[in-house]
Each structure stands twice: as structure tokens, then as C-alpha cells.
C-alpha positions as a printed NumPy array, in Angstrom:
array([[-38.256, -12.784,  -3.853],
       [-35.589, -14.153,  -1.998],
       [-31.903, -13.208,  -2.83 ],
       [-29.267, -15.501,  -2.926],
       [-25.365, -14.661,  -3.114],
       [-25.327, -16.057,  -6.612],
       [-27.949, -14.164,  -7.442],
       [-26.334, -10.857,  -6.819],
       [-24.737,  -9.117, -10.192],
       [-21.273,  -9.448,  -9.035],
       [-19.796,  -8.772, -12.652],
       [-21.693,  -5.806, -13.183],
       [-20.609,  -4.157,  -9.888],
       [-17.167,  -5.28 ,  -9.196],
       [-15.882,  -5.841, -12.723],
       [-12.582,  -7.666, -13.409],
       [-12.669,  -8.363,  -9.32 ],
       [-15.702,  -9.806,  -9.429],
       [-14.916, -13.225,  -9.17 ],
       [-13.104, -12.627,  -6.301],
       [-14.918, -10.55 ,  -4.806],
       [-18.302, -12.732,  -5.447],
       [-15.651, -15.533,  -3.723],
       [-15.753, -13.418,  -0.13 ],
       [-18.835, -12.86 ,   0.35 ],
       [-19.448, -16.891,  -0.035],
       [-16.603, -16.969,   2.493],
       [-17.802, -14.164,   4.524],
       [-21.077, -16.515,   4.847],
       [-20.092, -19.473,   5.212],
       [-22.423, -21.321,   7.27 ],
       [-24.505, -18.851,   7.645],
       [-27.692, -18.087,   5.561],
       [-28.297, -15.159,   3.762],
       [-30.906, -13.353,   5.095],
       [-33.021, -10.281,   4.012],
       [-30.617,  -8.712,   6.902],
       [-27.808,  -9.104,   4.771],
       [-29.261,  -8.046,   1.789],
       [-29.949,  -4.379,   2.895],
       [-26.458,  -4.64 ,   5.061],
       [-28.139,  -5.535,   8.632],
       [-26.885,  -8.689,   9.274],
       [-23.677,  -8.976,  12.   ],
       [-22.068, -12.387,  13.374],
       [-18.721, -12.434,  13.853],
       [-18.043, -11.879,  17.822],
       [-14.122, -11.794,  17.045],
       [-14.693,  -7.926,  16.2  ],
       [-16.863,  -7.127,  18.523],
       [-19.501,  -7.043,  16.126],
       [-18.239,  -4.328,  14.097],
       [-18.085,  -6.161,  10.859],
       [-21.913,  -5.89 ,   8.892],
       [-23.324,  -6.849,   5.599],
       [-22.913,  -8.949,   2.73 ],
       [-19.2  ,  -8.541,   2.731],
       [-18.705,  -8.37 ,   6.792],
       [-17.044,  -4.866,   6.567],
       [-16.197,  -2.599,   8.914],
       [-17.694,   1.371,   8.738],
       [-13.919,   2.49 ,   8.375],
       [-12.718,  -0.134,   5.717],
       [-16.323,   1.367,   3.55 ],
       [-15.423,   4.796,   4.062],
       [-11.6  ,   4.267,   2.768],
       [-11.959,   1.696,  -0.043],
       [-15.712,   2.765,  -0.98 ],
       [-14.558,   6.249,  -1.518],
       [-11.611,   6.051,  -2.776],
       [-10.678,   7.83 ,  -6.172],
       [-10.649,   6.395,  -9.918],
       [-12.386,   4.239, -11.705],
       [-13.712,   1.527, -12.146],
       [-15.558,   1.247,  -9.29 ],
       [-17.284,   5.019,  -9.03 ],
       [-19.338,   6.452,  -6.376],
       [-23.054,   6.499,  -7.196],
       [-25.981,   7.95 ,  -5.952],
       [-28.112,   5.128,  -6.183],
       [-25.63 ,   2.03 ,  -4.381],
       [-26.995,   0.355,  -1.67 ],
       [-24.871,  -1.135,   1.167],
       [-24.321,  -4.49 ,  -0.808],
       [-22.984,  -2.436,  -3.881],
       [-21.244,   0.038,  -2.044],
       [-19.228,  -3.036,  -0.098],
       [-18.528,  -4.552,  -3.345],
       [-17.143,  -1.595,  -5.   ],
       [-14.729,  -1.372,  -1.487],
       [-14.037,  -5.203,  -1.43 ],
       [-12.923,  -4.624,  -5.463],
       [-10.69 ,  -1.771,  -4.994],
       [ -9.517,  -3.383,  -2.219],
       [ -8.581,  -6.282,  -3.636],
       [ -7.5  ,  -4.243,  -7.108],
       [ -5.036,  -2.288,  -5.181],
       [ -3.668,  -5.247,  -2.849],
       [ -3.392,  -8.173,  -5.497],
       [ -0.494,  -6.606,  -7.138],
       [  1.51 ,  -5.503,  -3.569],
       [  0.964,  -9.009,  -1.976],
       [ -0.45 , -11.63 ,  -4.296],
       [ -4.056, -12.74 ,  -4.122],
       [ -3.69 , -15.112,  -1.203],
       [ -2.447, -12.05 ,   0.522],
       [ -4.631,  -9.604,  -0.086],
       [ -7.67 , -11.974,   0.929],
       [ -5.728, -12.329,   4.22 ],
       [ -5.267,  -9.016,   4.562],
       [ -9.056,  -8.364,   4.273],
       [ -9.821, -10.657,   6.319],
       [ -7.387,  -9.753,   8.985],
       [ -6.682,  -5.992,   8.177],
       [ -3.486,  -4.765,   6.722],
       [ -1.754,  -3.778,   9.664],
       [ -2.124,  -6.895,  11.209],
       [ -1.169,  -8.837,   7.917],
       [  1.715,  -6.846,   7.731],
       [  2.784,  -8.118,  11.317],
       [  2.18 , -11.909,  10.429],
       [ -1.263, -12.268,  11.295],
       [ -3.022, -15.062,   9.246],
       [ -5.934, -17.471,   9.231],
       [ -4.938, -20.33 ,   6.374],
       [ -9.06 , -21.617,   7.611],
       [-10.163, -18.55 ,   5.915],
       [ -8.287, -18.514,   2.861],
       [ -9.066, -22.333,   2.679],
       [-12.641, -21.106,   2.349],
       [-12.275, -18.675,   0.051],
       [ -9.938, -20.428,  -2.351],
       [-13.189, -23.451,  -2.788],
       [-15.541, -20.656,  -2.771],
       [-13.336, -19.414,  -5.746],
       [-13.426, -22.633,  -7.509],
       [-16.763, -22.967,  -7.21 ],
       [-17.33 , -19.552,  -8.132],
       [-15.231, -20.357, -11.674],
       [-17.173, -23.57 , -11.948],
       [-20.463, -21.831, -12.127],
       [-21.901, -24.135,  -9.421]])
């Protein structure tokens, strides 16, 4: 069967994030396909990080370890996640502990870019253009 990113169970992973969350990995991919690659966490094409970045969600190993990890609910630690669940559960918290600090526009920059760099000015308005229509159509159901 093939998987699409619509098809994956956003809500039932990534709870009150989940739109969001379902909204960057539609950016993440953006014009690219998703392929079985992606699906068990293969896939890599970004050349900006040296192709570090790698799944669904275009995570790096460090940004998994920190936000996948991390403590309290409601995104827990389970024996059975795969790498697609496991970088939705870090892409929620993620985005559950940034939204408040810096707004949501922020803290989509900030994943995109990394913190540190987002809190030096870096920004890429392309990216969050992306993700903002991958939002509405995420909302619109279509």
C-alpha cells in the first residue's frame, strides 16, 4: 500500500500539535515525493546540511534525541514508535514548548533553522510561506 502524508495519523500521534506538525512535514516535502524511504525514515535531500537532516520530518539525530526524549506528557516514549512517530512526537514537543516563547511563525523558523541560529536573526520567510499554505490546506481538509 502506498503511504501518503495525509494518510499518516497525525492526530493520534502529535495531539493538539498535530495540525502543525502534519503542516511540516508537507513543507519538509515539498516537491518532493514521498517515498517508501521516507516512510521508514531513509529518505535525505536537503544538501544545505550536509545531508544530516532524514525522514518524514527532515530531522537531525541530535534534534530526535533532545525533543524525542524529552520528559512529560503528551507525547511519551514508546516501545513500539517507528522513526516517523518518533519525529512527530519531537516535531510536537518542539513546537509545544516553542509556540508559547516565540509565536508560531517563530517556532516553525526556528525548526527549520535551529534555535541558535533563530535566535541570531536567521530566517527563511520561503519556508514559512510554505508551511503557512500547507497549514491552510491542512485546516481545509484538502
Amino acid at each position: 500500500m502506498h503511504q501518503t502524508i495525509d494518510s499518516i495519523p497525525f492526530a493520534a500521534i502529535a495531539g493538539d500539535m498535530a495540525d502543525y506538525v502534519h503542516a511540516l512535514a508537507l513543507t519538509e516535502h515539498f516537491g518532493h515525493t514521498l517515498t517508501p524511504d521516507c516512510i521508514y525514515g531513509l529518505c535525505r535531500f536537503g544538501s544545505d546540511d550536509a545531508g544530516k537532516a532524514f525522514g518524514l520530518l527532515q530531522q537531525h539525530l541530535p534534534f530526535i534525541n533532545t525533543w524525542y526524549r524529552a520528559e512529560g506528557p503528551p507525547y511519551g516514549v514508546a516501545d513500539e514508535d517507528d522513526v516517523p512517530t518518533g519525529q512527530i512526537k519531537a516535531a510536537a514537543r518542539f513546537l509545544k514548548a516553542f509556540i508559547p516563547l516565540l509565536g508560531l511563525d517563530g517556532a516553525v523558523q526556528s525548526y527549520q533553522t535551529g534555535i541558535a541560529a533563530y535566535r541570531v536573526g536567521q530566517r527563511n520567510q520561503a519556508y514559512l510561506d510554505k508551511f503557512t499554505a500547507a497549514l491552510m490546506r491542512v485546516r481545509s481538509g484538502k
